[in-house]
ROSE-4610 file (N, C-alpha, C; in Angstrom, 1 decimal, always signed):
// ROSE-4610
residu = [X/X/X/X/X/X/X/X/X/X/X/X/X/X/X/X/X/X/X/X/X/X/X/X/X/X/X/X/X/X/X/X/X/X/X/X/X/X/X/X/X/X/X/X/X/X/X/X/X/X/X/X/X/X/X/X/X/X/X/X/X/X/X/X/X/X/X/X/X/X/X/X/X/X/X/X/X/X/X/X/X/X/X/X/X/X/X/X/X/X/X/X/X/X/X/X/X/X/X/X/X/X/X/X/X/X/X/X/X/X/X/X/X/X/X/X/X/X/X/X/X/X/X/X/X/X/X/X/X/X/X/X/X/X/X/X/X/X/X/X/X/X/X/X/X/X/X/X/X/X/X/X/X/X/X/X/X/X/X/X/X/X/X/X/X/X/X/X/X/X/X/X/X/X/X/X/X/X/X/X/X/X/X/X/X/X/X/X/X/X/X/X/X/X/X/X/X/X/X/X/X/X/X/X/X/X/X/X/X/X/X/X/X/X/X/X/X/X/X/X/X/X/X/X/X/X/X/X/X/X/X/X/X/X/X/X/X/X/X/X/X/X/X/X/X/X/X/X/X/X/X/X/X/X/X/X/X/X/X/X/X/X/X/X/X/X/X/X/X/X/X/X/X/X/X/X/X/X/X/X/X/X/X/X/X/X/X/X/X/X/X/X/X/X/X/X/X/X/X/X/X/X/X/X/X/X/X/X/X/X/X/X/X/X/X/X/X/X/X/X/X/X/X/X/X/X/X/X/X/X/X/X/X/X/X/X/X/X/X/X/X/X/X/X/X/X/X/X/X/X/X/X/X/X/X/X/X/X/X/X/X/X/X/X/X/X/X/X/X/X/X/X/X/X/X/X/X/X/X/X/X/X/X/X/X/X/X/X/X/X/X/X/X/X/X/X/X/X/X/X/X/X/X/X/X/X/X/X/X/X/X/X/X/X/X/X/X/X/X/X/X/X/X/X/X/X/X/X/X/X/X/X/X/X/X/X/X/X/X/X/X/X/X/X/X/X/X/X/X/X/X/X/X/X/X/X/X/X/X/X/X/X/X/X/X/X/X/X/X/X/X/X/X/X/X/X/X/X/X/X/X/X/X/X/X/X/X/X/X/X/X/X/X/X/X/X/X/X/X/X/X/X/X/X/X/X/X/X/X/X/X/X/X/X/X/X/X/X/X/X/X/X/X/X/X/X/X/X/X/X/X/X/X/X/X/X/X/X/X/X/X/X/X/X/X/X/X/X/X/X/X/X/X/X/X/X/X/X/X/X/X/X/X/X/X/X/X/X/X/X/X/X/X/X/X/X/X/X/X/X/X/X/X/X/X/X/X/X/X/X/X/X/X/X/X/X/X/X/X/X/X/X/X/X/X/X/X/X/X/X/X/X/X/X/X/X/X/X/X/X/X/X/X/X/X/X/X/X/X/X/X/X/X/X/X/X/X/X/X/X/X/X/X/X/X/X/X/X/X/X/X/X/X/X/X/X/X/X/X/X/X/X/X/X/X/X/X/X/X/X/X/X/X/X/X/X/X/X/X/X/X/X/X/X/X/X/X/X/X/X/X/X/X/X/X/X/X/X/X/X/X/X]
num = [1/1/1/2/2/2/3/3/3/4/4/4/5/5/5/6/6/6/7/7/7/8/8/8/9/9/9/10/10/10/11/11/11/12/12/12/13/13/13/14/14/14/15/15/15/16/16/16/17/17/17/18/18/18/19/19/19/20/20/20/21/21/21/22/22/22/23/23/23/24/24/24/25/25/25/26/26/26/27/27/27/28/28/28/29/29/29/30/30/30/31/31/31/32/32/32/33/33/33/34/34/34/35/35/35/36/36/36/37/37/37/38/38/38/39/39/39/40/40/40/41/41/41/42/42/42/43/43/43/44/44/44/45/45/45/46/46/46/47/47/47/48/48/48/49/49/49/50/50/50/51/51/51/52/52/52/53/53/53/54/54/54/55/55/55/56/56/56/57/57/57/58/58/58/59/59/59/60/60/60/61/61/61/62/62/62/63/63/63/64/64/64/65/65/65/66/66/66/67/67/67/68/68/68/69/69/69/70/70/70/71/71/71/72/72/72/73/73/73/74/74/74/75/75/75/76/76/76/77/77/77/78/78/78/79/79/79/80/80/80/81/81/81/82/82/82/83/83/83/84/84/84/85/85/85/86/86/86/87/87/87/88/88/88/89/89/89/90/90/90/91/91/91/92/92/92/93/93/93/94/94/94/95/95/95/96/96/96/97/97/97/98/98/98/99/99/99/100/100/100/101/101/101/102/102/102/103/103/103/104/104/104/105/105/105/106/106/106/107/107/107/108/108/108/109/109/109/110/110/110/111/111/111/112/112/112/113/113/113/114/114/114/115/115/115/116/116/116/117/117/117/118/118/118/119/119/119/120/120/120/121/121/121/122/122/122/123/123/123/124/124/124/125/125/125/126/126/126/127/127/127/128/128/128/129/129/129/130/130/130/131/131/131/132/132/132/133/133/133/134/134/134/135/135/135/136/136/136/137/137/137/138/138/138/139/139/139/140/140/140/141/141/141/142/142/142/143/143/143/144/144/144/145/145/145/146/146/146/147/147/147/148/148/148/149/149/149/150/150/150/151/151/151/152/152/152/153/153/153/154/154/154/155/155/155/156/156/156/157/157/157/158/158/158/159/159/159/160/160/160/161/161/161/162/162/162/163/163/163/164/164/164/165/165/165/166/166/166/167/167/167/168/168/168/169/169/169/170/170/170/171/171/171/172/172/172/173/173/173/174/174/174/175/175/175/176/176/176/177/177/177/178/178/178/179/179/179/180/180/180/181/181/181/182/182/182/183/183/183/184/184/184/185/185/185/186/186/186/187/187/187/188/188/188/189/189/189/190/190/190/191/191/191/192/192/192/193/193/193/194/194/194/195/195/195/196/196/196/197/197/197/198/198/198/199/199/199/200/200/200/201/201/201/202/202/202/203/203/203/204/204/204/205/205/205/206/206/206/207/207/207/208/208/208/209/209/209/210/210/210/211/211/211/212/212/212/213/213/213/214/214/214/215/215/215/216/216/216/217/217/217/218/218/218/219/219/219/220/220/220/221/221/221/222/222/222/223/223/223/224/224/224/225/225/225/226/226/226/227/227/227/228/228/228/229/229/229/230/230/230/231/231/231/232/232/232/233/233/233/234/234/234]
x = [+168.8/+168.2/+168.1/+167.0/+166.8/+167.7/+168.2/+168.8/+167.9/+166.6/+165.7/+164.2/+163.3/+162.0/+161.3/+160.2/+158.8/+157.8/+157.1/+155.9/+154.6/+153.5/+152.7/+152.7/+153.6/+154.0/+152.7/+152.5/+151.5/+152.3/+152.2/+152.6/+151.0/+150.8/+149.1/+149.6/+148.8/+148.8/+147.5/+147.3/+146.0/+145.9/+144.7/+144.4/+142.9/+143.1/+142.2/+140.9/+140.1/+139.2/+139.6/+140.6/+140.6/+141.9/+142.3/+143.3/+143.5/+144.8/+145.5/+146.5/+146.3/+147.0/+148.0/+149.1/+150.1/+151.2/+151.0/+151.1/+150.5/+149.6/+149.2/+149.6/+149.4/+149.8/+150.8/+152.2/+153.3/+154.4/+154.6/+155.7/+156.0/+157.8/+158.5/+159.9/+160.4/+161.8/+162.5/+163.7/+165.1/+166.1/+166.7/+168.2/+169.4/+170.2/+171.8/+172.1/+172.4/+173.0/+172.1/+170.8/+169.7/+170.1/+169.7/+169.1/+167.8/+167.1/+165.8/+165.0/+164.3/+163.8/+162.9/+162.5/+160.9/+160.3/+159.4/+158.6/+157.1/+156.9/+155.4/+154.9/+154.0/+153.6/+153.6/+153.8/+153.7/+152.7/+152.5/+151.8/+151.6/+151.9/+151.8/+152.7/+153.3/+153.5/+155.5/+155.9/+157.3/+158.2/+158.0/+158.8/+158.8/+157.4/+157.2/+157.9/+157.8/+158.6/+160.4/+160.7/+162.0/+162.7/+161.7/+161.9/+161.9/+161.0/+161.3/+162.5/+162.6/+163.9/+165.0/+165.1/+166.5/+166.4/+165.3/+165.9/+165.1/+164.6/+164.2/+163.1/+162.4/+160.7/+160.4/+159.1/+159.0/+158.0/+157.7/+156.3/+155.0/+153.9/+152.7/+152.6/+152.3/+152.7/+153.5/+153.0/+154.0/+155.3/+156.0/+157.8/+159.0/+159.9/+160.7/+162.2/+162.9/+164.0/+164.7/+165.7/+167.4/+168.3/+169.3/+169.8/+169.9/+168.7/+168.0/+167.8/+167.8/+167.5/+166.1/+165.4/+163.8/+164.0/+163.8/+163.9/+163.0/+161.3/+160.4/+160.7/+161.0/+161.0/+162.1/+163.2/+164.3/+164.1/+164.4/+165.1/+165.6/+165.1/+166.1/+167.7/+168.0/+169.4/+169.9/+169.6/+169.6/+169.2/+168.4/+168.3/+169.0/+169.8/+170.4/+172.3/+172.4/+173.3/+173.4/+172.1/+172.3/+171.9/+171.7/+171.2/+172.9/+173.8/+175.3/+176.0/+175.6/+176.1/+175.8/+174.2/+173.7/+173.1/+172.7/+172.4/+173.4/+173.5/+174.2/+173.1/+173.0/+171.6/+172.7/+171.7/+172.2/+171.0/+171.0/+169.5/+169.6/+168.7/+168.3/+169.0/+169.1/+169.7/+171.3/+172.1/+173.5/+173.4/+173.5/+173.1/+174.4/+175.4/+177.0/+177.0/+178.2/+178.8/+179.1/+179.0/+179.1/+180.7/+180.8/+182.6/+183.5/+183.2/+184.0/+184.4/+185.4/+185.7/+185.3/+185.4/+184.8/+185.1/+186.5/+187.3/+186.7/+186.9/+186.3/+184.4/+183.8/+182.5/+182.1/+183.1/+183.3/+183.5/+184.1/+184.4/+183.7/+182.7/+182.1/+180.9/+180.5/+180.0/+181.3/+182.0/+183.5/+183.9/+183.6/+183.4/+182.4/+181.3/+180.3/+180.4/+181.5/+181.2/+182.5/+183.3/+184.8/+186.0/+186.0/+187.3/+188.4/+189.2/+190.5/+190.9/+191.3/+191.6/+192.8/+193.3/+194.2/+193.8/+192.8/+192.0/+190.5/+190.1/+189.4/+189.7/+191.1/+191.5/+191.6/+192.1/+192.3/+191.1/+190.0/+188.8/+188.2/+188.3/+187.7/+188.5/+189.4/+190.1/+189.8/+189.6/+189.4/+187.3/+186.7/+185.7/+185.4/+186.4/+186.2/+187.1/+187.9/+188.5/+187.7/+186.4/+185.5/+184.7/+184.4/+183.0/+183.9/+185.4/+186.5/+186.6/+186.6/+187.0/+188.2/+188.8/+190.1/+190.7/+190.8/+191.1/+190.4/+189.7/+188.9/+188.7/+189.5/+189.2/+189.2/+190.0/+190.2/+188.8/+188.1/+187.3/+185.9/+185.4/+184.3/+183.2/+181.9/+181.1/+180.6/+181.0/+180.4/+181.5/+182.9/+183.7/+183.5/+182.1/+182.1/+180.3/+180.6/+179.0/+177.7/+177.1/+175.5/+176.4/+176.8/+176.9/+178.1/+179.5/+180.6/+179.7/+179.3/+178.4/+177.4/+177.0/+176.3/+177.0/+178.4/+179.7/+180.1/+180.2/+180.6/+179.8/+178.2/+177.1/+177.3/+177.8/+177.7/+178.7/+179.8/+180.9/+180.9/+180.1/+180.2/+179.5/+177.9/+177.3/+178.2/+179.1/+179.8/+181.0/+181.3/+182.4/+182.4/+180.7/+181.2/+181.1/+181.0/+180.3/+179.5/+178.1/+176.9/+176.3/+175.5/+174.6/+173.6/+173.3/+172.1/+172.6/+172.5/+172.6/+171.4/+171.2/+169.4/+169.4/+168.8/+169.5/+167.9/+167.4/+166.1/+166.2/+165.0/+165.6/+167.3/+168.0/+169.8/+169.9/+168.4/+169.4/+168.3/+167.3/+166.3/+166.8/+167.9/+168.2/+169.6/+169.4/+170.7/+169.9/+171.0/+170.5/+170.4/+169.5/+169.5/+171.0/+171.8/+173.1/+173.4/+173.8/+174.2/+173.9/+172.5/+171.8/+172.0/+172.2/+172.2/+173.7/+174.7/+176.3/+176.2/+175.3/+175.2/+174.1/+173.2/+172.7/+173.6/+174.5/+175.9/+176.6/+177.0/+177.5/+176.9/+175.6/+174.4/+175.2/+174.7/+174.9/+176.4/+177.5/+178.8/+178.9/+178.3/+178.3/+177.6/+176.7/+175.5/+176.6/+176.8/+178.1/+178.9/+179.6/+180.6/+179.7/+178.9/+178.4/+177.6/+177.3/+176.5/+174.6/+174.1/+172.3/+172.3/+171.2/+170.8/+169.4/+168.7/+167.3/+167.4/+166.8/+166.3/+165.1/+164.8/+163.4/+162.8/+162.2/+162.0/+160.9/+160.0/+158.7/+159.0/+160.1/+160.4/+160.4/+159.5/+159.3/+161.0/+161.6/+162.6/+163.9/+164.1/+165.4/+164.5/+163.5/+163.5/+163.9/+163.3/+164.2/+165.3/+166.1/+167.2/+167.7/+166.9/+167.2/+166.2/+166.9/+166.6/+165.0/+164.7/+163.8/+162.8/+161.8/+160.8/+159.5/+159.5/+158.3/+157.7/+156.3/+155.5/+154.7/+154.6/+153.5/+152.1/+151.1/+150.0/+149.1/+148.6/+147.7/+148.0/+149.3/+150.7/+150.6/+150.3/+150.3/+151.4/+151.8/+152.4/+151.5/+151.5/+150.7/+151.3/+152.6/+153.3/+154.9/+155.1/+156.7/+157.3/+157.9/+158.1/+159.7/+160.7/+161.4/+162.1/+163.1/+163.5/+162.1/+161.2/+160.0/+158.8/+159.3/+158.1/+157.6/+156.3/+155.4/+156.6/+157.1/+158.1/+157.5/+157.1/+156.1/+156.5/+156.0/+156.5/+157.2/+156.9/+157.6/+156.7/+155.3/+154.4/+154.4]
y = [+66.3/+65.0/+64.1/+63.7/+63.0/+61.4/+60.8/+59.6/+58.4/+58.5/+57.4/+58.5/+57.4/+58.4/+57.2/+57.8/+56.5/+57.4/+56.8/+58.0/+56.8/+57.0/+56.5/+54.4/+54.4/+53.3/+52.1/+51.1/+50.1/+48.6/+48.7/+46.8/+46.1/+44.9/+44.1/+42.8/+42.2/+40.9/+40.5/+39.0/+38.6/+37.5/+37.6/+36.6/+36.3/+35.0/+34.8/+35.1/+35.6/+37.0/+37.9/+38.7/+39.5/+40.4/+41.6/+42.2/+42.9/+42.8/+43.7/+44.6/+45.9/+47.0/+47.4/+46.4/+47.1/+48.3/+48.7/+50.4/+50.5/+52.0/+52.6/+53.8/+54.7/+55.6/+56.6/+55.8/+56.1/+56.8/+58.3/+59.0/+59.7/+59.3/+60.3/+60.5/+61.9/+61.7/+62.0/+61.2/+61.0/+62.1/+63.1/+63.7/+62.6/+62.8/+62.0/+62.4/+62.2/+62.7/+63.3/+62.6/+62.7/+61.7/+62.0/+60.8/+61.2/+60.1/+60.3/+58.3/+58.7/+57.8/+57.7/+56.3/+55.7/+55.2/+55.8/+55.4/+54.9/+54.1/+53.6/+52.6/+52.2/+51.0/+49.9/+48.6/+47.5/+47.0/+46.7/+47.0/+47.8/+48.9/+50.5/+50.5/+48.9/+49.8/+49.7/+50.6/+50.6/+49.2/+48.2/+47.1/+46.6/+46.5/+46.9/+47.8/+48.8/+49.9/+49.6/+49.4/+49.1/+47.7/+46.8/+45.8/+46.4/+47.3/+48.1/+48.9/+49.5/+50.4/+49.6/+48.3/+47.8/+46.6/+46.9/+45.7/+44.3/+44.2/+43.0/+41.9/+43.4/+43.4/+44.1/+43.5/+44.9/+45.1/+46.9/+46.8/+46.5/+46.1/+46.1/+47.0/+48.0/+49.1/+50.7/+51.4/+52.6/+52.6/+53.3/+53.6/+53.8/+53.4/+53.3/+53.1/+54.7/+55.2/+55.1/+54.6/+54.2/+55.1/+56.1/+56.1/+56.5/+56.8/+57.5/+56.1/+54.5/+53.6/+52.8/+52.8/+52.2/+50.9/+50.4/+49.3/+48.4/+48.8/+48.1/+47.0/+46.8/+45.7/+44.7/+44.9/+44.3/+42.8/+42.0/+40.0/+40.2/+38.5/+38.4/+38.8/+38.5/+38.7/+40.5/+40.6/+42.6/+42.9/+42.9/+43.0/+42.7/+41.6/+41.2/+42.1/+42.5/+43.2/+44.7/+45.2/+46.8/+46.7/+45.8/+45.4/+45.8/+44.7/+44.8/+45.8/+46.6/+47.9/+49.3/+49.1/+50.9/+50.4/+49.3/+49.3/+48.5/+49.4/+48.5/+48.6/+47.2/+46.9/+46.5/+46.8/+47.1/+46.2/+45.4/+44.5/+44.4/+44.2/+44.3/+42.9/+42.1/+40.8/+40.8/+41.8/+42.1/+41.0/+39.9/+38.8/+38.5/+38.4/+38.0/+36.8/+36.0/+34.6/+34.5/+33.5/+32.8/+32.8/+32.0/+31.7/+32.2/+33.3/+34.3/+35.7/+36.0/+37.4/+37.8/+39.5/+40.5/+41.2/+40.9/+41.2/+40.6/+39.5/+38.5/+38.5/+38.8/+38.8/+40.9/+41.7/+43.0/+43.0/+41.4/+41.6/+40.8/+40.2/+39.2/+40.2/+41.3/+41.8/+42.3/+42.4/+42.7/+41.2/+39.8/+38.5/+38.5/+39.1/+38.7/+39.9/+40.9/+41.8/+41.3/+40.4/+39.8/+40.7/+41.7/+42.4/+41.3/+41.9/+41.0/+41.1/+39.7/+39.7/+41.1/+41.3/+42.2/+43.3/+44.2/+45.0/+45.0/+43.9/+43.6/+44.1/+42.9/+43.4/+45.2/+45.8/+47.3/+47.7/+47.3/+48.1/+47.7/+46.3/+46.3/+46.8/+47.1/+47.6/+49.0/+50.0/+51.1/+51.6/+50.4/+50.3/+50.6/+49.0/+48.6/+49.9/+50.5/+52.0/+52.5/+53.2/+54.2/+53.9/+52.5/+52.5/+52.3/+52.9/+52.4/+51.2/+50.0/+48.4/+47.7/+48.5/+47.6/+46.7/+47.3/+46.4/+45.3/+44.8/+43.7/+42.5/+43.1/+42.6/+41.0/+40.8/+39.1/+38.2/+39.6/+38.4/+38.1/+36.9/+36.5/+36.9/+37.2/+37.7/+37.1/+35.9/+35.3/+36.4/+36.8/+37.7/+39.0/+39.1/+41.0/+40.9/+42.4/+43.0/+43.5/+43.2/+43.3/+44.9/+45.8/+47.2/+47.5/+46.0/+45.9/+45.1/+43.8/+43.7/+44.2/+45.2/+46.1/+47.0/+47.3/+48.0/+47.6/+46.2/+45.2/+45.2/+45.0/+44.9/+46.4/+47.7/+49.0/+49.1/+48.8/+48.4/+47.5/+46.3/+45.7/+46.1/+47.1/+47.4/+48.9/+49.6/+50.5/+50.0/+48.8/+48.5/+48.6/+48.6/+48.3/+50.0/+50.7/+52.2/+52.7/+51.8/+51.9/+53.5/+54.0/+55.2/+55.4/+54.2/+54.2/+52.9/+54.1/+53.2/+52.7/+51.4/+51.3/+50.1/+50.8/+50.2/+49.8/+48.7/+47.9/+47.9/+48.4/+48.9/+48.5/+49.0/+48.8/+49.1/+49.8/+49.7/+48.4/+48.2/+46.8/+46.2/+45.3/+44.3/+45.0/+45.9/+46.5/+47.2/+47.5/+48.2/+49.7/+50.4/+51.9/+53.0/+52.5/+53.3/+52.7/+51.5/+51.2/+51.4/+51.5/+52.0/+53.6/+54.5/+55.6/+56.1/+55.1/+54.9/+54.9/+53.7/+53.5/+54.8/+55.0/+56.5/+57.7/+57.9/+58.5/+58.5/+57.4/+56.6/+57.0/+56.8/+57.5/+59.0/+59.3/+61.1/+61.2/+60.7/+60.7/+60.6/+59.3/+58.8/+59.7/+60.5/+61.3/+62.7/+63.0/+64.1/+64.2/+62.6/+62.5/+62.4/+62.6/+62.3/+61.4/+60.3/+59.3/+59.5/+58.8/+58.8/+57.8/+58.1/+57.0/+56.8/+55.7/+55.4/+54.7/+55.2/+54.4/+54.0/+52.8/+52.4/+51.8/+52.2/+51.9/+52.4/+51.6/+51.9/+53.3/+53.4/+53.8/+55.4/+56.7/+57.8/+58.8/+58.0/+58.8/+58.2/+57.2/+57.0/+57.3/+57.7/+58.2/+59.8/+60.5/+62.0/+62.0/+61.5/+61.4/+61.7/+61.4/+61.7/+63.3/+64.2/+65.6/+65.1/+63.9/+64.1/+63.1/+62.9/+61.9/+61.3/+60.4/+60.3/+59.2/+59.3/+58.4/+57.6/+57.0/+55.5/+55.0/+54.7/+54.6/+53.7/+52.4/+52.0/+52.0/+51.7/+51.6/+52.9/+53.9/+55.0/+56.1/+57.2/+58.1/+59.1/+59.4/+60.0/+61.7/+61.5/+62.5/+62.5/+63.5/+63.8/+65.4/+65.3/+66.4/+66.1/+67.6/+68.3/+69.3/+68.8/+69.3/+69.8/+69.2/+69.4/+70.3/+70.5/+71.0/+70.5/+70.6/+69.3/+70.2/+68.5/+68.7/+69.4/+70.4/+70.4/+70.0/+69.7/+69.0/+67.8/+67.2/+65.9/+65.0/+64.9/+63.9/+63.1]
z = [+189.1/+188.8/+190.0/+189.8/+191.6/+191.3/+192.8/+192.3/+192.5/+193.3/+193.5/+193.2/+191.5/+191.7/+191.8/+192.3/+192.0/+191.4/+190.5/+189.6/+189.8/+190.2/+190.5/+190.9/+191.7/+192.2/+192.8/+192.4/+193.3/+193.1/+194.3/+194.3/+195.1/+194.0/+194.5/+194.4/+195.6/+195.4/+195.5/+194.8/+194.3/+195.4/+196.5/+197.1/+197.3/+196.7/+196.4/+195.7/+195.7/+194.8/+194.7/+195.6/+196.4/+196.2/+195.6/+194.8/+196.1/+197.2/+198.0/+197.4/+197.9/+197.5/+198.6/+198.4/+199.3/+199.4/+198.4/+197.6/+196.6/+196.9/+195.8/+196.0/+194.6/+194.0/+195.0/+194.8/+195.2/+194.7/+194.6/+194.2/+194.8/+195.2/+195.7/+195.0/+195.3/+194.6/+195.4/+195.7/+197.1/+195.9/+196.3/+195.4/+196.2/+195.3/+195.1/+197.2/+198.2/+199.0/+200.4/+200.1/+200.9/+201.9/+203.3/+204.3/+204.5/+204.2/+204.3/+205.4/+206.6/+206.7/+206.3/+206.3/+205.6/+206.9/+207.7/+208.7/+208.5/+209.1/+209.3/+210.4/+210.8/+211.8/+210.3/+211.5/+210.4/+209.6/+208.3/+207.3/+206.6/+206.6/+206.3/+205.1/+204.8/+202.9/+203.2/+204.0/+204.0/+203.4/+204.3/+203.8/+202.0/+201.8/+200.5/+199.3/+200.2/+199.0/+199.3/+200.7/+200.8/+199.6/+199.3/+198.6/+197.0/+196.6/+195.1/+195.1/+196.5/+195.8/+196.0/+196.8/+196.7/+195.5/+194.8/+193.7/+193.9/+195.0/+195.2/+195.2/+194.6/+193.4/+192.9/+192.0/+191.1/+190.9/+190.8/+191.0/+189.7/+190.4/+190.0/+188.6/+188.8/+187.4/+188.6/+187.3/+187.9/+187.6/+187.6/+187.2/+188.5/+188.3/+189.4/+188.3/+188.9/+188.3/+189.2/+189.1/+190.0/+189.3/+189.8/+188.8/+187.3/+187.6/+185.7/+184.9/+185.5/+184.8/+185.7/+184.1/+184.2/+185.4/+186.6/+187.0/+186.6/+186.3/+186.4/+185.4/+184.4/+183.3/+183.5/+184.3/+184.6/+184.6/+184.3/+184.4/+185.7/+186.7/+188.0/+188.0/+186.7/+186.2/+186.6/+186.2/+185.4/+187.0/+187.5/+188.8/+189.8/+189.8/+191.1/+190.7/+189.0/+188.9/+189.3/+189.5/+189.9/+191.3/+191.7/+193.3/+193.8/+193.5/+193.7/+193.3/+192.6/+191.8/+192.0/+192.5/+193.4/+194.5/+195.7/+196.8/+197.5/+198.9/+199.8/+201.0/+201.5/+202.3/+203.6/+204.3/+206.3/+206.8/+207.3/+208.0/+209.3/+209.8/+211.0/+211.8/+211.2/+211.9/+211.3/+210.7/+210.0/+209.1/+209.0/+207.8/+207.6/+208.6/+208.3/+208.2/+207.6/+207.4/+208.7/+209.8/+211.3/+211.3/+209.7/+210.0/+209.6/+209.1/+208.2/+209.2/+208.9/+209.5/+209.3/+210.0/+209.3/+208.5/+207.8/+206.6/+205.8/+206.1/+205.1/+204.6/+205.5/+205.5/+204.5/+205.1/+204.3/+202.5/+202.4/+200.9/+200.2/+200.8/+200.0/+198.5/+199.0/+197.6/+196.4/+196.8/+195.6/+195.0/+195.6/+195.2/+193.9/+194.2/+193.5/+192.3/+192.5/+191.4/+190.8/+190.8/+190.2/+190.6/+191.4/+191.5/+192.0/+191.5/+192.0/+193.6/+194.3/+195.7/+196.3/+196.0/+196.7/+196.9/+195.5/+195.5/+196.5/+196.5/+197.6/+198.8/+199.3/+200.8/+200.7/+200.2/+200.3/+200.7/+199.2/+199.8/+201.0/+201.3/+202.5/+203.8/+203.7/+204.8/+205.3/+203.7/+203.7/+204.5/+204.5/+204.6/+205.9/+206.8/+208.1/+209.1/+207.9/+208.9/+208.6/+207.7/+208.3/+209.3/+209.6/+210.4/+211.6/+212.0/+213.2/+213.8/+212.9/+213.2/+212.5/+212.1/+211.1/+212.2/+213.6/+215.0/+214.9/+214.5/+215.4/+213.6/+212.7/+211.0/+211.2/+212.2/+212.0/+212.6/+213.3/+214.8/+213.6/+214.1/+213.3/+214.0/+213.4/+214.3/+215.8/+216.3/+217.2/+218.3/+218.1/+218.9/+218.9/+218.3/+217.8/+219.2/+219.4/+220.4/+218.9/+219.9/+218.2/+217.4/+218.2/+217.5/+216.4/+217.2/+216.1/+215.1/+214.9/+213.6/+213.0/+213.4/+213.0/+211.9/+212.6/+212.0/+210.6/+210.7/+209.8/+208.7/+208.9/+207.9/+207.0/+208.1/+207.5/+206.5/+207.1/+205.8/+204.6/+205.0/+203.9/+202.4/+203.5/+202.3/+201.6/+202.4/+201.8/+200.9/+200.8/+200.3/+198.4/+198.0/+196.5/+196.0/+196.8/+196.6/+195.9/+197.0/+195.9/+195.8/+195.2/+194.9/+196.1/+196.7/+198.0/+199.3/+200.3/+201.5/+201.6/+201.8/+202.3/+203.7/+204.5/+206.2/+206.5/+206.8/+207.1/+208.4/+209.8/+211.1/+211.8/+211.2/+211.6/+213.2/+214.0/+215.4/+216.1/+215.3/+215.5/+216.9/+216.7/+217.8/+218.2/+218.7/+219.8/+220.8/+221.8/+222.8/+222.6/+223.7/+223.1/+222.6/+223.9/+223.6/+222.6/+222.1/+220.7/+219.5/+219.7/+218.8/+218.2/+219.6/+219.3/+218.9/+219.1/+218.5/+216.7/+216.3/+214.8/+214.1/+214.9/+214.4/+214.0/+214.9/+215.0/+213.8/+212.9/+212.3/+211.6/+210.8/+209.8/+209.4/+210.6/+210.7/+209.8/+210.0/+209.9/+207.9/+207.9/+206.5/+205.8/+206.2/+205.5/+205.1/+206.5/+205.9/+205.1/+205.0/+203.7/+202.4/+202.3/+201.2/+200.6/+201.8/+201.3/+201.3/+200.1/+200.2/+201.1/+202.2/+203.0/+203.2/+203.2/+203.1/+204.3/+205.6/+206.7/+206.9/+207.5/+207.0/+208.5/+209.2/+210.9/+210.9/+212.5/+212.8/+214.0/+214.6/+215.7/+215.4/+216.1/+215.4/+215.9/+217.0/+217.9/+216.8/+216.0/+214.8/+213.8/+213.7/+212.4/+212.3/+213.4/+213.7/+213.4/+213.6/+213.2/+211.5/+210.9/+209.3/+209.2/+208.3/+207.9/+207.2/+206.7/+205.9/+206.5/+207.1/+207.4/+206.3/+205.3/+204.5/+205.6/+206.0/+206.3/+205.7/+206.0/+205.1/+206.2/+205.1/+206.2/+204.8/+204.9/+204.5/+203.2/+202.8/+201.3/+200.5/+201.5/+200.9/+201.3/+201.0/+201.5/+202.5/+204.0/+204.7/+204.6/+205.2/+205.2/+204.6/+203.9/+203.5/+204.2/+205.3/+205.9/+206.1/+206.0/+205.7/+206.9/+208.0/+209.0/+209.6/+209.9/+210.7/+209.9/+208.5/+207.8/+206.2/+205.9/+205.2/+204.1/+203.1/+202.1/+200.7/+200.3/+199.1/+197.9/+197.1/+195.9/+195.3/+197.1/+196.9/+196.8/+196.7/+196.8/+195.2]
């Protein structure tokens, strides 16, 4: 059973006369433990679909299964609860609290799901030792290099142990070796067992993931599979 489907997916917006199709007829299916990137040049649809699978629209018509649950009909409510419950999002600018540690900034999705503080600290501890920062837990990001907050973002979205990593360009604003440090770091998480959705224009981090679907004109162009076209995944 796949853990992310889309069955004839379209997101439109109405401007003016004028009905934009910033996806159409979109279906793919991710299994439980996939890394798969989502590549395209800008406009090509990706950021779009990155916003359906993490919860944070919905589409036009078409069906979109999380998890074996319907998303499309969801309340902002219902939505922002499996948002916190099967995605953990990685952004390109880390999106950390300025004045908060990075302990502290690691546990803020366990806040919003009610777990109790002590169980918090644990998980986030256990978090900030996989991505190797429990050293630096107290420093606030202004004391951390782009690639430790980068670290931080990775943990935090690992901390509630969601179903889907989904990382929006994660080496975006780093340098190339750092960048190529947190790709590392992908690779690592992917081994243990995590699904990862990478979503980048860049064709050299998207190689990096076993699976490449491409987007072109909010469409799917290509879905290719260790360097060969994926069949049956359209």
């Amino acid at each position: 059973m796949a853990l992310i489907e889309t069955h004839d997916l379209w997101k439109s917006y109405q401007m003016g006369s004028e009905e934009i199709h910033a996806l159409s007829r979109v279906s793919i299916e991710i299994e439980r433990g996939e890394y798969v990137a989502i590549m395209g040049p800008s406009g090509s649809g990706k950021s779009t679909l990155m916003n359906l699978i993490g919860c944070l629209d919905t589409p036009t018509r078409g069906t979109y299964l999380l998890n074996k649950t319907n998303v499309g009909g969801m309340s902002d409510d219902e939505l922002a609860r499996i948002r916190n419950k099967e995605i953990g999002f990685i952004f390109q600018t880390f999106n950390l609290l300025p004045r908060a540690t990075a302990l502290h900034n690691v546990e803020l999705p366990m806040i919003y799901a009610g777990i109790a503080p002590e169980a918090r600290r644990t998980r986030a501890l256990d978090a900030l030792r996989m991505v190797e920062l429990e050293d630096r837990m107290t420093h606030r990001p202004n004391e951390l290099s782009g690639g430790q907050r980068q670290r931080v973002a990775i943990a935090r979205a690992l901390v509630n142990r969601p179903s889907t990593l989904l990382a929006d360009e994660p080496t975006g604003n780093l340098d190339s070796k750092t960048g190529a440090e947190i790709i590392a770091l992908f690779d690592r998480l992917h081994a243990e067992g995590n699904t990862i959705l990478l979503i980048t224009h860049e064709a050299d981090v998207a190689a990096s993931a076993p699976r490449v679907i491409s987007f072109r004109d909010g469409k799917v162009e290509s879905d290719e599979l260790a360097g060969k076209e994926s069949s049956g995944r359209r």
